[in-house]
C-alpha positions as CSV (number, residue, x, y, z in Angstrom):
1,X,-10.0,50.9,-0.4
2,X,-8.1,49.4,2.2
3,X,-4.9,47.5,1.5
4,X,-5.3,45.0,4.6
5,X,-4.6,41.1,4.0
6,X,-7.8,38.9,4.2
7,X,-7.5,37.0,6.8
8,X,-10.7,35.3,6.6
9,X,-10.3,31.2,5.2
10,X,-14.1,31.4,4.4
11,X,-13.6,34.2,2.2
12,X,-10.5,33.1,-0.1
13,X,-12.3,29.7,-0.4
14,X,-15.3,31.7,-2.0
15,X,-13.5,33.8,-4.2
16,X,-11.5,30.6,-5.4
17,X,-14.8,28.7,-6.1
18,X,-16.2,31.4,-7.9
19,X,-13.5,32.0,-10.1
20,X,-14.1,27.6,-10.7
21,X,-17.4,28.2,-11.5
22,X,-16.6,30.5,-14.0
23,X,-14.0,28.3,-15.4
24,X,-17.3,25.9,-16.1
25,X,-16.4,23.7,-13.1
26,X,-20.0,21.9,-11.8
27,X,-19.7,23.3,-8.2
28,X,-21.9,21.4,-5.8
29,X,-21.2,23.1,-2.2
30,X,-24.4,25.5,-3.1
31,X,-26.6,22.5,-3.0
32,X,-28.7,23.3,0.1
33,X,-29.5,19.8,0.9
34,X,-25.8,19.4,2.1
35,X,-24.8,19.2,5.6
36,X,-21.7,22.2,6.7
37,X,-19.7,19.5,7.0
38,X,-20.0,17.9,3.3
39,X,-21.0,21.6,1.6
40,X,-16.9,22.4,3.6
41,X,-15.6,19.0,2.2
42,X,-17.1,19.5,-1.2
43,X,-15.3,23.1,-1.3
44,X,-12.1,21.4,-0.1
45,X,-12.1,19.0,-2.8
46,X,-12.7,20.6,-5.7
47,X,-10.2,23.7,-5.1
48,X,-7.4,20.6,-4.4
49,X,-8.6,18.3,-7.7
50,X,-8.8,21.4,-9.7
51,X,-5.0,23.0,-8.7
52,X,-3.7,19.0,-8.8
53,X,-5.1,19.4,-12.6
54,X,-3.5,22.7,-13.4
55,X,-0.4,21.8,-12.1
56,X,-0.3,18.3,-14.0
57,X,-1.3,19.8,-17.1
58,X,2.0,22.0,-17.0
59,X,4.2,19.0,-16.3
60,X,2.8,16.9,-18.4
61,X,2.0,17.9,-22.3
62,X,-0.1,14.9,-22.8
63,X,-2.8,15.9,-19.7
64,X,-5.6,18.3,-20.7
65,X,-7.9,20.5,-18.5
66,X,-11.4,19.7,-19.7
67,X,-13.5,19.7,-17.3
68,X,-14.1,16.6,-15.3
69,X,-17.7,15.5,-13.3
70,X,-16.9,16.5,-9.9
71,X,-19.2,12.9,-8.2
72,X,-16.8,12.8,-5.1
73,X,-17.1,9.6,-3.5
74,X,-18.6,9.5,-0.1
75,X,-16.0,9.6,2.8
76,X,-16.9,10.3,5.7
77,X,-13.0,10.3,7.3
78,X,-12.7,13.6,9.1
79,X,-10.1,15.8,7.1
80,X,-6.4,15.7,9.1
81,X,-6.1,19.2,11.1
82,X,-4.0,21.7,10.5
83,X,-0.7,20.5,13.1
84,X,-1.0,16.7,12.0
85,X,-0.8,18.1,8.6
86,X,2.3,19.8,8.5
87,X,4.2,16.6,10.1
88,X,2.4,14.4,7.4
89,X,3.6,16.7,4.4
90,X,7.1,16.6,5.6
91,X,7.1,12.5,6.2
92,X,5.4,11.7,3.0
93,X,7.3,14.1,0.5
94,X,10.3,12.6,1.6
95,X,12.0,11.2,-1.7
96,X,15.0,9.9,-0.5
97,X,13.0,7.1,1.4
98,X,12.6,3.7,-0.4
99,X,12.7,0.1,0.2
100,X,11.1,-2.1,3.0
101,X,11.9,-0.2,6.3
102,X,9.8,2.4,4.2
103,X,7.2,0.2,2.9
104,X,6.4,-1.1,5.9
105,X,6.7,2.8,7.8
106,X,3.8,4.0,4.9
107,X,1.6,1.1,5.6
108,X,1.6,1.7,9.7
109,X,1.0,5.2,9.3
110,X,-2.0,4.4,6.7
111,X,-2.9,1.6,9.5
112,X,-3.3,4.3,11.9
113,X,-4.8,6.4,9.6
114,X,-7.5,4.3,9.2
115,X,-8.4,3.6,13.3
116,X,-8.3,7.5,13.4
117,X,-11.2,7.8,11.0
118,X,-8.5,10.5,9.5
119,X,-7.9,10.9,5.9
120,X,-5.0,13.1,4.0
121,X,-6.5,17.4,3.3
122,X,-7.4,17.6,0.0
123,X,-5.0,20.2,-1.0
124,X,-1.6,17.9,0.3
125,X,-2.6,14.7,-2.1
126,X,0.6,16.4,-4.7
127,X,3.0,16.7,-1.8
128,X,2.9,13.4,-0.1
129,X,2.9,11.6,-3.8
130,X,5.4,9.5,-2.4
131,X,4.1,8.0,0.6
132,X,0.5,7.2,-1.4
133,X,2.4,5.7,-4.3
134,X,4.1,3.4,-1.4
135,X,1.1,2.7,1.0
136,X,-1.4,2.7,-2.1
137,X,-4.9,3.9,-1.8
138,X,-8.0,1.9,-1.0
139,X,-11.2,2.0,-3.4
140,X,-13.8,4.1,-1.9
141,X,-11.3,7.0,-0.6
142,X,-11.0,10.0,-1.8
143,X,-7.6,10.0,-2.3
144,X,-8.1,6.7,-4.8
145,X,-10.9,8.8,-6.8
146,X,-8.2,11.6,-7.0
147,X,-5.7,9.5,-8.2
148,X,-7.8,7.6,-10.9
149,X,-9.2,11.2,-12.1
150,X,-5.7,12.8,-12.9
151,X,-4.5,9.6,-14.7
152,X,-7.1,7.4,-15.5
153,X,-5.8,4.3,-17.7
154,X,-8.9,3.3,-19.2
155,X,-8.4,-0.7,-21.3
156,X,-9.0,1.1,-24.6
157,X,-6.1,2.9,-24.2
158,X,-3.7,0.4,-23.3
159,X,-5.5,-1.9,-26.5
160,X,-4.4,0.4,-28.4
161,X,-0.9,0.4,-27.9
162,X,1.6,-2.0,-29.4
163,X,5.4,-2.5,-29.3
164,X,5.8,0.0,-32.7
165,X,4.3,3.2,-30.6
166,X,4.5,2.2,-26.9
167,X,7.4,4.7,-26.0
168,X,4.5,7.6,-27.5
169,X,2.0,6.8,-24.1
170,X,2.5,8.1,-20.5
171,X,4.3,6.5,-17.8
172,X,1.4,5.2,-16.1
173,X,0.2,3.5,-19.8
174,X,3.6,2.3,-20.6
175,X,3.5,0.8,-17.4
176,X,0.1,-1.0,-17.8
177,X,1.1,-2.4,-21.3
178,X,4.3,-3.7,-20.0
179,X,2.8,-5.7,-16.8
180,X,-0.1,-7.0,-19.6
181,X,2.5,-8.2,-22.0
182,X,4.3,-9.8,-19.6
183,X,1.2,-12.1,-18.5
184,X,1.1,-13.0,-22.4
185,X,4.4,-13.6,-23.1
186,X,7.1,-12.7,-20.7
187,X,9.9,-13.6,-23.0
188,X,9.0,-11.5,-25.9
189,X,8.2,-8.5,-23.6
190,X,11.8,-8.6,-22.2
191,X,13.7,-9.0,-25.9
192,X,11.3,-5.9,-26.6
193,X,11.8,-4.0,-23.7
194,X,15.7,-4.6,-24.1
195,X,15.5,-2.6,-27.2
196,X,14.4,0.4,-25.6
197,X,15.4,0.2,-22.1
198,X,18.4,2.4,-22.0
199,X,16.8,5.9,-23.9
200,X,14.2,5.6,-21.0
201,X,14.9,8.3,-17.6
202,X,16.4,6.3,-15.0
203,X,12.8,6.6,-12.9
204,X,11.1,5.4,-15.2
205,X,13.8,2.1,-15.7
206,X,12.9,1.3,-11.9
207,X,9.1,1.1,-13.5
208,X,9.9,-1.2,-16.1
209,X,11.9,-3.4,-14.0
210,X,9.4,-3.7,-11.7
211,X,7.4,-5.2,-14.4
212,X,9.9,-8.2,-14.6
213,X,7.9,-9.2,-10.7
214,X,5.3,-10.8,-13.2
215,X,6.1,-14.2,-14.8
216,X,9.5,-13.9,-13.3
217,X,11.7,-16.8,-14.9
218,X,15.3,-18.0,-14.4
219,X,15.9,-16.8,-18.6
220,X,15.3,-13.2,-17.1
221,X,18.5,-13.1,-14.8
222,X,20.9,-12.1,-17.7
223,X,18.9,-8.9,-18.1
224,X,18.3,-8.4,-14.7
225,X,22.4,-8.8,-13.7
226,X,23.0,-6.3,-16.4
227,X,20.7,-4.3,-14.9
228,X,23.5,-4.3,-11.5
229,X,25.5,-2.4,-13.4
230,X,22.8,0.8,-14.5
231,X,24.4,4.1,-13.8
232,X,21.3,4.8,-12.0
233,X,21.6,3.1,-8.1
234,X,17.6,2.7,-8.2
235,X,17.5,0.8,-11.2
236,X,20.1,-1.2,-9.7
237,X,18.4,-1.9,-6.4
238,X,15.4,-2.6,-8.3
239,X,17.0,-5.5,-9.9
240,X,19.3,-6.5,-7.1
241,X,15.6,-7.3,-5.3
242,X,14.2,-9.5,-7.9
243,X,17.3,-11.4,-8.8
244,X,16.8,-11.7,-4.9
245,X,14.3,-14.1,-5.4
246,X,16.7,-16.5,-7.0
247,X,18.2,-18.8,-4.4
248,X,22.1,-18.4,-4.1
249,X,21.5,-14.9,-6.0
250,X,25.4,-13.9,-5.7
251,X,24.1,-10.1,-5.7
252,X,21.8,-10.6,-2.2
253,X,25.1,-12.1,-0.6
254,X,25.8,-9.0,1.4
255,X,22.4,-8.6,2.2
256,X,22.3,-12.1,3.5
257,X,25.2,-12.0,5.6
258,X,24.1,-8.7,7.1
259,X,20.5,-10.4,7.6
260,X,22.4,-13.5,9.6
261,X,24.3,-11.1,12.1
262,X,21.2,-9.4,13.2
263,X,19.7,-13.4,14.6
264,X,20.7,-15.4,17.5
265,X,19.6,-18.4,19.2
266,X,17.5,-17.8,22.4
267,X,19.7,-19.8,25.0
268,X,16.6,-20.6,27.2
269,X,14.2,-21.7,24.6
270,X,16.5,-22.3,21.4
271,X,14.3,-20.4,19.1
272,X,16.0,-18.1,16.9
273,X,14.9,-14.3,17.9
274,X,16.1,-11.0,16.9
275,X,19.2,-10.1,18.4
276,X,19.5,-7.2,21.1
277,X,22.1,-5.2,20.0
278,X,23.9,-2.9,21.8
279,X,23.2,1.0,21.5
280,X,20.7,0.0,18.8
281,X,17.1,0.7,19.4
282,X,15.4,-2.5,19.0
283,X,12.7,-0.7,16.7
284,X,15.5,0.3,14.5
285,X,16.9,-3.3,14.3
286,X,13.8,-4.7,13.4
287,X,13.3,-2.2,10.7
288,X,16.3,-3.4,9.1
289,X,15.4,-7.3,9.8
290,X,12.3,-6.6,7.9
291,X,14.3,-4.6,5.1
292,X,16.8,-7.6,5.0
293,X,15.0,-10.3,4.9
294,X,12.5,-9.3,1.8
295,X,15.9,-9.0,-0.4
296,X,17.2,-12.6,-0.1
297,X,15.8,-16.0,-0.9
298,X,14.0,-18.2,1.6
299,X,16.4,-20.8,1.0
300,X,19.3,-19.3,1.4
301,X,18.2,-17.7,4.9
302,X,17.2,-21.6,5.9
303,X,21.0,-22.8,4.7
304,X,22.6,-20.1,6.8
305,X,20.7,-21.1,10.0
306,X,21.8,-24.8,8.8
307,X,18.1,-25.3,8.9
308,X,15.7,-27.1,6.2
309,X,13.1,-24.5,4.8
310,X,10.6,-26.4,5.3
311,X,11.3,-26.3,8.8
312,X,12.6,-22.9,9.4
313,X,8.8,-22.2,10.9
314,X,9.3,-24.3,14.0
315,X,13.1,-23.0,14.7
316,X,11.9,-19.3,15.4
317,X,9.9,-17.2,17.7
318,X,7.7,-14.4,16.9
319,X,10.3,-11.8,16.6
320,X,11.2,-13.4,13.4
321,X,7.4,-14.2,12.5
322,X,6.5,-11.0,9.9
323,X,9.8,-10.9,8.7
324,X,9.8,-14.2,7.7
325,X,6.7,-14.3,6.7
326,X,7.7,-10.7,3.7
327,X,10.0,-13.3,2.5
328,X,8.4,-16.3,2.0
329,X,5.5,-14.4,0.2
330,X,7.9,-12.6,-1.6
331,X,10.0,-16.0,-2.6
332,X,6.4,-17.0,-3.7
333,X,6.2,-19.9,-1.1
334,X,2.3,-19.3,0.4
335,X,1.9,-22.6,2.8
336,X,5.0,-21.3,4.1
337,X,4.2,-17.4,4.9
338,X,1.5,-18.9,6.5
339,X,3.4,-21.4,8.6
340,X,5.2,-18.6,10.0
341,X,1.9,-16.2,11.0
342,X,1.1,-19.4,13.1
343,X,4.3,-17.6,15.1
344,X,3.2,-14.4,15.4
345,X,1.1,-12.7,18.2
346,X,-2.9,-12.5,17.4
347,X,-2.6,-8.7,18.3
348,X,0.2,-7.9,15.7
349,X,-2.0,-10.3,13.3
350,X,-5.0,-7.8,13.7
351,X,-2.6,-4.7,14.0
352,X,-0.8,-5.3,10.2
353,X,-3.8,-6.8,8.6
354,X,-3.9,-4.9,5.4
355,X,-0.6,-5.3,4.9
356,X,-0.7,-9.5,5.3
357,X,-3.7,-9.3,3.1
358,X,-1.6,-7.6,0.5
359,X,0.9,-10.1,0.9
360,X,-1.4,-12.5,-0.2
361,X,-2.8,-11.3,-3.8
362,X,-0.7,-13.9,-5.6
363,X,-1.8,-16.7,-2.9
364,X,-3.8,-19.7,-4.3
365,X,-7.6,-19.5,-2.7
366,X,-7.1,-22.5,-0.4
367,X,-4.3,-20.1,1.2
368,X,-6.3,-17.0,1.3
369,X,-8.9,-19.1,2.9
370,X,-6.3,-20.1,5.5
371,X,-5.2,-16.6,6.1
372,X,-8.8,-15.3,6.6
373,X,-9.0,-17.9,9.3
374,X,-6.6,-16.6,10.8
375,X,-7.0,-12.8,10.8
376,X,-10.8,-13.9,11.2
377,X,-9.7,-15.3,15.3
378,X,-7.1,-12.6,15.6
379,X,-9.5,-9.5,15.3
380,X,-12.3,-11.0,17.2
381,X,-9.8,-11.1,20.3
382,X,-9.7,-6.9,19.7
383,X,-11.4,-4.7,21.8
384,X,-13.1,-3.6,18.5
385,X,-13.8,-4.8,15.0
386,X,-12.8,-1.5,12.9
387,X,-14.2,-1.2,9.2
388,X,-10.7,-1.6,7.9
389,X,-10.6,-5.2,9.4
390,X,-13.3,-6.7,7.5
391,X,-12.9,-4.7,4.3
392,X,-9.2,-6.5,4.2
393,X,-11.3,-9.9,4.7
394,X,-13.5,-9.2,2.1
395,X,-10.9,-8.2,-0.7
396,X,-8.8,-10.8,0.5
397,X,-11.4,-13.4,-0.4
398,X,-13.1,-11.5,-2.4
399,X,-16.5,-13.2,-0.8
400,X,-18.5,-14.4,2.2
401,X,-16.3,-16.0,4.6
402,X,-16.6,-19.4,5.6
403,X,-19.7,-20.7,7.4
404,X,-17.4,-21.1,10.4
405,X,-15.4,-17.7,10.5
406,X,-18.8,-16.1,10.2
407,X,-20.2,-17.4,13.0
408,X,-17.0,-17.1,14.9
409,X,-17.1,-13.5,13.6
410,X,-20.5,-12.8,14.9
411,X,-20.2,-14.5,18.3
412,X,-17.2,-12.5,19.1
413,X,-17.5,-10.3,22.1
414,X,-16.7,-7.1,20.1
415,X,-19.5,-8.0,17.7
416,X,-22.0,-8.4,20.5
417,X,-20.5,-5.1,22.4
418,X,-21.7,-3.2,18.9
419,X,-25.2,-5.2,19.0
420,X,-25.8,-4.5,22.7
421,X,-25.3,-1.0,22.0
422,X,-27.5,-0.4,19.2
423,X,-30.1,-2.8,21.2
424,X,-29.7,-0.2,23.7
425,X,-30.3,2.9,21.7
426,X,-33.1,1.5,20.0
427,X,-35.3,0.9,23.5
428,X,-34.7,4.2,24.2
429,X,-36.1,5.7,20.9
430,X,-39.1,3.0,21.9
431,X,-39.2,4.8,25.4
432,X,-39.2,8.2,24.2
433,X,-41.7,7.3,21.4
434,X,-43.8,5.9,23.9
435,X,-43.8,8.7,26.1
């Protein structure tokens, strides 16, 4: 019998499915009305869900291994090759990464993701935890369905819980019952969470903080300055950001001042721009612009420029635009972080799209209407309309646009590129037909 490694992909994958099928796991890639292509995506994904499972279940005593339905969505993203994948694990199991600069670094490389018609392997979900927990995952994907199977937080199990046995439930339920009782009754979900706050493991802290983004009130500083002083620096930055949304926040000083060096006044045009500064890559110092800005106030940007906020808009150019923009949405000030998208280039409108549309969950529908108007003459500029670009309109409304946009939409010269083209191809079926 010979001792030779198998070198042979097809072969391993077989065995592996084989031993799943055993192990009572509904197989589908023997279904001969499959394609190659979805019979080899079918075998990809349930090898990955399957180890995901096993190795959750040994981190995690409250996770089980019955088996699940394997109904994998349909998506139809080519699976990233074998090069791309190795740069992609290394970049999104990167835990020391956090904050804005990151944020926005996850959601371009989801953005380009997307145009590639590329979506993560199967197998590397686990590794690059981090960068899907940052960038999210969209509803349709594959990776979404992966995530929702391995912790599924279903509203009968966060009913049940109450304020005697919430410490009992998982992360992701403790989670879910904090950001629900804080829509009910912020107050009493901070004097409860106080309680407990400090037995918790300093990650899970950063969670609950997080929570305090919903019904944020002025009675929640106290907590939240206490919070500065956590002998965990996460927790601390956690808090640091939302007492950042507090003009005149006394812990976002630093941040503000550092935020104020990196802007000048353009001498020709007296807008105020992102300065150039010297042996810094202007990349890099827009990074940090964009870092900065989301972790102080509006206000107290407006009253270091000795401008009025309401005005701040007119006073910049479009350097300053999506910065600007992070802030007011995340100050909660909507007609404003739209004022400032009026700044901003159509082509870098279209190019961050998700990520403005994201901005705007908490937006009033009037403002979301706006925005769509917006991205609406931004991407019909493109060369292209991508899928991405109207699925972003559509959640972002969630509805039909507006008579106008729609027409706007479907007079655009991309739009009747696409109908040309399948005008085309369908007189030559006609021809052939004919023939």
């Amino acid at each position: 019998m010979s001792s030779e490694p198998v070198d042979d992909i097809d072969v391993f994958e077989k065995a592996l499915l084989l031993g799943l099928s055993k192990g009572g796991h509904n197989i589908a890639s023997n279904n001969n009305d499959l394609s190659d292509s979805e019979r080899r995506q079918i075998t990809l994904n349930t090898i990955g869900l399957t180890a995901s499972r096993v190795n959750l279940a040994n981190t995690n005593v409250k996770t089980d291994l019955d088996t699940v339905p394997l109904s994998f969505p349909v998506d139809h993203r080519q699976i990233m090759a074998e090069p791309l994948r190795l740069l992609f694990v290394r970049f999104g199991s990167d835990k020391g990464r956090q904050g804005a600069a990151w944020e926005v670094f996850c959601e371009d490389v989801k953005q380009q993701l997307f145009k590639s018609n590329i979506r993560p392997h199967p197998f590397d979900l686990d590794r690059v935890n981090d960068y899907l927990t940052c960038a999210g995952t969209d509803k349709g994907t594959y990776e979404h369905w992966h995530a929702q199977v391995l912790s599924p937080e279903s509203d009968s199990q966060q009913e049940n819980l109450s304020w005697d046995d919430w410490e009992l439930a998982t992360q992701n339920e403790q989670i879910a019952f904090l950001a629900s009782e804080r829509k009910k009754d912020a107050t009493l979900a901070r004097d409860k969470l106080r309680q407990d706050f400090a037995r918790a493991p300093a990650a899970r802290r950063v969670k609950y903080i997080e929570t305090f983004a919903i019904g944020l009130t002025i009675e929640d500083q106290d907590f939240l300055k206490l919070c500065l002083k956590d002998r965990s620096g996460k927790v601390a930055d956690a808090a640091k950001n939302l007492l950042a949304k507090f003009p005149g926040a006394e812990s976002a000083k630093e941040d503000l001042q550092s935020l104020l060096d990196k802007i000048e006044k353009g001498k020709l045009n007296r807008k105020y721009a992102i300065k150039k500064i010297r042996k810094e890559k202007a990349s890099t110092t827009r990074l940090a612009v964009i870092s900065l800005a989301e972790r102080v106030h509006l206000k107290d940007i407006a009253d270091g420029l000795s401008v009025p906020v309401e005005d701040l808009p007119k006073t910049i150019d479009s350097s300053l635009a999506r910065p600007f923009a992070r802030c007011a949405a995340f100050s909660d000030q909507y007609d404003l972080f739209l004022k400032f998208l009026t700044r901003e280039k159509e082509s870098e409108l279209a190019s961050n799209i998700i990520e403005l549309g994201a901005l705007a969950a908490e937006a009033n529908e009037s403002q979301k209407q706006s925005l769509a108007e917006m991205l609406t003459n931004a991407i019909t500029k493109e060369e292209r309309i991508e899928a991405y670009h109207l699925q972003t309109l559509y959640e972002l409304i969630q509805g039909p646009l507006k008579s106008r946009n729609a027409k706007k939409l479907l007079k655009s010269k991309p739009v009747k590129k696409v109908v040309k083209h399948i005008s085309s191809l369908q007189k030559g079926e006609n021809s052939v037909g004919a023939a």
